[in-house]
Each structure stands twice: as structure tokens, then as C-alpha cells.
C-alpha positions as CSV (number, residue, x, y, z in Angstrom):
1,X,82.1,142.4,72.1
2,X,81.7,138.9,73.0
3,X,79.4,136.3,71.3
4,X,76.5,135.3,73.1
5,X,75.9,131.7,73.0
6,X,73.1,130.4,70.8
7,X,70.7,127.5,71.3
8,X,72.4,124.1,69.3
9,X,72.2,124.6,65.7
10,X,69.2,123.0,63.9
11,X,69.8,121.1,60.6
12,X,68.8,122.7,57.0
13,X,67.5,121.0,54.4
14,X,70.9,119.1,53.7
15,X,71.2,116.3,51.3
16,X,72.4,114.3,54.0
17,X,69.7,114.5,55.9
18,X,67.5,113.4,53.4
19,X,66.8,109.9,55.2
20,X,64.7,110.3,57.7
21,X,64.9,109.8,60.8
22,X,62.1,107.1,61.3
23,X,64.9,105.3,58.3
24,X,67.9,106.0,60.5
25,X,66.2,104.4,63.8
26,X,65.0,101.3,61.3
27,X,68.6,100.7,60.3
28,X,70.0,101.0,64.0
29,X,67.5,98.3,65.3
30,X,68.2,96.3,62.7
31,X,71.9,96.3,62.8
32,X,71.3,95.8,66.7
33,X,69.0,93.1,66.0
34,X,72.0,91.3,64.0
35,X,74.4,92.2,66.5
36,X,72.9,90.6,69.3
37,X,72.5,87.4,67.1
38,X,76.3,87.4,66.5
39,X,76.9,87.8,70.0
40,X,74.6,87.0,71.9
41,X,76.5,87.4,75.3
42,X,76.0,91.5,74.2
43,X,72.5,90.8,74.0
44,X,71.1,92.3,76.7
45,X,72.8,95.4,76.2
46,X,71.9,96.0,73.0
47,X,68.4,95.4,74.5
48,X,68.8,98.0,76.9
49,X,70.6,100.1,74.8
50,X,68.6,99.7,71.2
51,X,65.8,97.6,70.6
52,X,63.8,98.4,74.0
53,X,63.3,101.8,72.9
54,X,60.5,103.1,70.5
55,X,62.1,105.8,68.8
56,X,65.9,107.0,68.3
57,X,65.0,109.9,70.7
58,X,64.8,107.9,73.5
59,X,67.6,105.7,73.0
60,X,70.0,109.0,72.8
61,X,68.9,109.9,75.8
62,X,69.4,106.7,77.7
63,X,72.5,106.3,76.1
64,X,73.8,109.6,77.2
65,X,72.5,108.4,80.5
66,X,74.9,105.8,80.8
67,X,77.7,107.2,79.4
68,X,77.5,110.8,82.2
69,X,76.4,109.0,85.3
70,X,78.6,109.3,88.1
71,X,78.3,109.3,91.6
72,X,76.8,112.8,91.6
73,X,74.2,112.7,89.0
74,X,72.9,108.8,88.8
75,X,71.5,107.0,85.4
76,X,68.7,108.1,86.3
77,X,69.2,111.4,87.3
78,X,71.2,111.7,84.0
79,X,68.5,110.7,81.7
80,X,65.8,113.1,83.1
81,X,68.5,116.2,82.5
82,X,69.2,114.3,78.6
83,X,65.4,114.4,78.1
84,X,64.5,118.2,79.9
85,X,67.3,119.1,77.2
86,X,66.4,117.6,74.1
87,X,62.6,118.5,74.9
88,X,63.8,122.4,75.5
89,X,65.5,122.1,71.8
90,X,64.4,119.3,70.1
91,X,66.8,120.3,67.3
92,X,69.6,118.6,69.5
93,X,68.3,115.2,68.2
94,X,68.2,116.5,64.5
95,X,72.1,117.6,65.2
96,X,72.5,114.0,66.6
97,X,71.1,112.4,63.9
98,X,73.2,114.4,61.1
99,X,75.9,113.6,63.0
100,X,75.8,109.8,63.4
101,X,75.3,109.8,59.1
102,X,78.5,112.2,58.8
103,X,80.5,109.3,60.7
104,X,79.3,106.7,59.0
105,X,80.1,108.3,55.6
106,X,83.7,109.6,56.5
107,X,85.5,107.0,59.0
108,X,86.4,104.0,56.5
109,X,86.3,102.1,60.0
110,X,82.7,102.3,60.3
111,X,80.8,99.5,60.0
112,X,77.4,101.3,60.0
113,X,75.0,103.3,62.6
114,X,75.5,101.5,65.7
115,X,78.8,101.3,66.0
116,X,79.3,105.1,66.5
117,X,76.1,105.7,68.6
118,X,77.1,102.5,70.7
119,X,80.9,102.8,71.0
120,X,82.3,106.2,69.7
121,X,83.5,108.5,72.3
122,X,83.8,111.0,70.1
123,X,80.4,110.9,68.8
124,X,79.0,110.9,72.5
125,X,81.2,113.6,73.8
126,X,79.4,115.8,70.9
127,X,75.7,114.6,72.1
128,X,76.4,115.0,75.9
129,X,78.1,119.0,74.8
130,X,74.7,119.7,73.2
131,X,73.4,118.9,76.2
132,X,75.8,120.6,78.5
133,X,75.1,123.9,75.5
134,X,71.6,123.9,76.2
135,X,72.2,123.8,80.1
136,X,74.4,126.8,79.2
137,X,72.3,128.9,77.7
138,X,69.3,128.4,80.3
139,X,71.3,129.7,82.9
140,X,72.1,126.3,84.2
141,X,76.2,126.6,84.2
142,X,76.8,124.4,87.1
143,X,74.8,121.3,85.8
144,X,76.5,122.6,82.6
145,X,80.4,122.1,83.8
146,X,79.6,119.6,85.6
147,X,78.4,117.7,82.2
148,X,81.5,119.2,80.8
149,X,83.8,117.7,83.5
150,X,82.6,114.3,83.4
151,X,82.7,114.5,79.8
152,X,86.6,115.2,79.4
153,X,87.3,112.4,82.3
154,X,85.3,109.9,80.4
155,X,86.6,110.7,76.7
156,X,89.3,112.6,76.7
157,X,87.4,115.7,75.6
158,X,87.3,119.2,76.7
159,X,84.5,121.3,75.0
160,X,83.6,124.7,76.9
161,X,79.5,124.5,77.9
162,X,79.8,127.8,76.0
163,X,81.2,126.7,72.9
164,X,78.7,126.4,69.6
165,X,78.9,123.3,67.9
166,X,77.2,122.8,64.1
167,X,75.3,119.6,62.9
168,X,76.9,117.0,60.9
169,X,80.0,117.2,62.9
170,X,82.5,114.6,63.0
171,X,85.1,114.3,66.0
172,X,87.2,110.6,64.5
173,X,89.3,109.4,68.0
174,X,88.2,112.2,69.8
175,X,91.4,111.7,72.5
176,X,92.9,115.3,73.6
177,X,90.3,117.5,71.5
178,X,90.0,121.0,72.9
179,X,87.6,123.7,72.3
180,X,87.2,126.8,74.3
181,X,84.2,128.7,75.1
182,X,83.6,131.6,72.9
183,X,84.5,129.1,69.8
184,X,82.2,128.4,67.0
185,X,82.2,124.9,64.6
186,X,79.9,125.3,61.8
187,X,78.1,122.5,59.9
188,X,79.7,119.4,57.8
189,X,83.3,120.0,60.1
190,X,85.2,117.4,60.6
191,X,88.2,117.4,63.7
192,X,90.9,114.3,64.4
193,X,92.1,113.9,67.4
194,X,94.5,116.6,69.6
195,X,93.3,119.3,67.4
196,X,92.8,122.3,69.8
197,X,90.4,125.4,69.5
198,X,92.0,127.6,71.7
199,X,92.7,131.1,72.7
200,X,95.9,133.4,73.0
201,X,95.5,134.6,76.4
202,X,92.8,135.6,79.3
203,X,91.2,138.2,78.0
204,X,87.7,137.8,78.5
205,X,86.5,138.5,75.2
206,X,85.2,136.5,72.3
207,X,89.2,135.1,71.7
208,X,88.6,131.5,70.3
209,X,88.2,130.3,66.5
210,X,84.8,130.1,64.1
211,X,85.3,127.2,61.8
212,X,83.7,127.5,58.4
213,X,81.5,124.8,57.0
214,X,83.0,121.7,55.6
215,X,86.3,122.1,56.9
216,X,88.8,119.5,58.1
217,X,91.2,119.8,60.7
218,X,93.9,117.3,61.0
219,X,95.4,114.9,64.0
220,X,97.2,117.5,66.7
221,X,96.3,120.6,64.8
222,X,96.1,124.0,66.5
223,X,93.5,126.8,65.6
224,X,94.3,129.9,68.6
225,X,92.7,133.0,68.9
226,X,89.8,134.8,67.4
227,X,90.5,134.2,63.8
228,X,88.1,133.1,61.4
229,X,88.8,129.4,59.1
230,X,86.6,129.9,56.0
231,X,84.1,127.6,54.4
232,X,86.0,123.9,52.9
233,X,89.5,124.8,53.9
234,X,92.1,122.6,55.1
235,X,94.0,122.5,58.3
236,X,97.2,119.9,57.9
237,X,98.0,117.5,60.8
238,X,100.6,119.2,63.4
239,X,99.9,122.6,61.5
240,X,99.2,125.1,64.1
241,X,97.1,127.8,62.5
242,X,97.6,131.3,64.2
243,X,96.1,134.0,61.3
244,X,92.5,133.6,59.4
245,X,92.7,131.1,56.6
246,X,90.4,131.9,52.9
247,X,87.9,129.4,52.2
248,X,89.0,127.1,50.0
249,X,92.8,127.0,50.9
250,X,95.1,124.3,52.6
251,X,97.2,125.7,55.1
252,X,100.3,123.2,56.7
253,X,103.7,124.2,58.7
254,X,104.4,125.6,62.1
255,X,103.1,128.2,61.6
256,X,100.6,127.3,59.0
257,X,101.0,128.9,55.9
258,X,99.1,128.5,53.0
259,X,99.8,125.8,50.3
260,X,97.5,126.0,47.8
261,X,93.4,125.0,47.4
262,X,92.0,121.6,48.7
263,X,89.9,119.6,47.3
264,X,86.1,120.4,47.2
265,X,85.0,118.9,50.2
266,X,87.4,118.9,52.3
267,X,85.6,117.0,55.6
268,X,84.3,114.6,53.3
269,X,87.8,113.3,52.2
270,X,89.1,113.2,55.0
271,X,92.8,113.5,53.8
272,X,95.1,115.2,56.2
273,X,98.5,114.8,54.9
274,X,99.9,116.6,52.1
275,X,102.9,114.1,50.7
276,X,103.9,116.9,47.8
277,X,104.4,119.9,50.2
278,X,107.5,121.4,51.6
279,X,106.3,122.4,55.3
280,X,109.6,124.0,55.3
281,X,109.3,126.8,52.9
């Protein structure tokens, strides 16, 4: 049977998202506010972009905007299909918002909340899917692959309209990311670049990967076929992961075998190399 495709995932009552999102859209305008005073030949895109907006709703959608327009679908154009989305599912800008804390906390390289929401491709790739997702499950597939299209020629990134994508996600370099349509990423999952999501063939069925919650796949990892990654495990960079991995367990090698537990959390740590293990055995 295949799976149906849902509506974008709302956010629970996570200890993440424990600041609000009125505190999240302070911190942005602030941290735009200083930005434009350090360099002030940015500053009147960071008006545009930031401090001309009354809410963090309406900056993601002008954002998205400016990132998908093309010579088919204008800013404008763009922006009225970002808002139609987020006002069908208004959990899209919960999703957002987790997400945008879950880089912050995990990439070492981030300097705060702007950066990502400004500058990330990763980050908008994941926004502009939950828009295409929405499109998806309204019926709309056209608008949807077009979305998707533009998307993977912008960033780099190919995520099926189709797929189902968690909250609190974290895509870090986001170049060559793959993820097919009847795949599922739960909540707190974090993906590096070239990590693939993909089937074994073209059956028509549900044939792509669910990803548990919390867990980390590293740089140029491979996940095929209907097989299900439990909760907090670990996928090792360059493994390529072709059987269901237990929650809990680190799995390395061509093909990935498992190589003992990981670490708690997993997406948190962000540590993708395993220095002590034999990939050979």
C-alpha cells in the first residue's frame, strides 16, 4: 500500500520550542538591526528582507518569494502562493520556526537567527518544500513540481513535492541532498550534504526511507528503499544504508553494518565520523 501524503507536520510541545515565536522574530530584527549598522551597504536588504515586516510570518513568506521567483512565477506571484500556503496550514510556520532554532543550536558556524533565514540554502530549500508539500496535497502537483524544480536549480536540492518532512529539521550544506517521494523525515533529524533518500527501483509503491526522530545522517550517506531508520540512530558519512537500522545504533561501511550504540542525541552532536571503527570488518 502506498502512504498517502500528510499535511506538514505541526510542532509538539518540544523544549525547543519553548521560546516563542514573538522572542524568535525579536531576536531576528534585532540581529538585523546590528547587521545593517555593520554594513550598511546591506542595509536596504535587510530592510526589505527583516525589519519592514511586522511579524516573522511575513518575512518567510517574502523571503521565500525571492528566493523561487523566476521567469514563470514573479516575486510577486511567488509570495501570494508562500502566503495561500502557510494560511491553508499555518503549522508550516511553526515547522519554520523549529527549524531555524535547530540550526542555530547544531552548525558551530552559526552566528545566530539571521544568518540561516537570510543565507542558508539549506534551510530555504526546507521552507519552499513545505510549501511545494502543501501544494501537494491540495491537488496542486504542477505548481507543486514546479516549486520543486526551481528549488533543486537554485540549491542544489531535490525533495519529491510528495515527500513528508518533520519540524526541527536540519539540512547543514544542503548541496546534492535527495529525497524521494513516498519518503518520511521525522522531527529533530539532522542530514549533511549528498545524503540521498532513495528508492531501489520503479515500482510505484511506498519504496523510499522513514527516518526516526533525532537521527543523523552523515555527508554522502545513502538510505534506499522502504526500510525503516529508528529513533536517535546514526548513519556514518559514505555509509550507504540498504536494511532497517534499531534505534539507538550506529551503522558505517559500504554496506552499513552496525557498530555499536551512538550517543543519546545523535542530531544534536552532530558527529559523523567514527575514528575507532574498522569499516572494513
Amino acid at each position: 500500500m502506498s502512504l498517502m501524503p500528510t499535511h506538514t507536520s505541526r510542532p509538539g510541545s518540544s523544549p525547543q520550542l519553548e521560546l516563542s515565536m514573538s522572542a524568535i522574530w525579536s531576536r531576528m530584527r534585532a540581529e538585523a538591526t546590528e547587521a545593517s549598522r555593520e554594513e550598511p551597504i546591506l542595509s536596504s536588504f535587510l530592510n526589505a528582507a527583516v525589519l519592514r515586516h511586522e511579524n516573522f510570518t511575513d518575512a518567510l513568506a517574502y523571503r521565500l518569494a525571492a528566493k523561487l521567483a523566476d521567469a514563470q512565477l514573479d516575486a510577486m506571484l511567488a509570495r501570494d502562493v508562500a502566503e495561500a500556503a502557510i494560511k491553508g496550514d499555518p503549522g508550516i510556520v511553526a515547522c519554520a520556526a523549529a527549524d531555524i532554532i535547530a540550526v542555530e543550536e547544531r552548525d558551530p558556524a552559526c552566528i545566530g537567527y539571521l544568518q540561516p533565514f537570510l543565507y542558508f540554502k539549506g534551510y530555504h530549500a526546507l521552507q519552499a518544500h513545505r510549501v511545494a508539500h502543501w501544494l501537494w496535497v491540495e491537488g496542486r502537483h504542477t505548481l507543486a513540481f514546479h516549486i520543486q524544480s526551481r528549488v533543486s536549480e537554485r540549491f542544489g536540492v531535490d525533495i519529491h513535492p510528495a515527500a513528508q518532512m518533520g519540524h526541527g529539521v536540519m539540512i547543514d550544506h544542503a548541496t546534492s541532498i535527495v529525497i524521494g517521494a513516498t519518503a518520511v523525515v521525522r522531527n529533530d533529524v539532522s542530514l549533511l550534504h549528498e545524503v540521498t533518500l532513495g528508492g531501489t527501483g520503479a515500482a510505484d509503491e511506498d519504496r523510499h526511507p522513514k527516518i526516526g526522530e533525532g537521527v543523523l545522517i552523515g555527508a554522502g550517506a545513502k538510505v534506499l528503499g522502504n526500510i525503516e531508520i529508528g529513533d536517535r540512530a546514526r548513519i556514518a558519512a559514505g555509509s550507504v544504508v540498504l536494511k532497517p537500522v534499531p534505534a539507538g545504533c550506529t551503522v558505517a561501511g559500504v554496506p552499513a553494518k552496525i557498530v555499536g550504540d551512538c550517543c543519546p542525541e545523535p542530531a544534536q552532536s552532530m558527529d559523523q565520523v567514527l575514528p575507532d571503527i574498522d569499516y572494513s570488518i
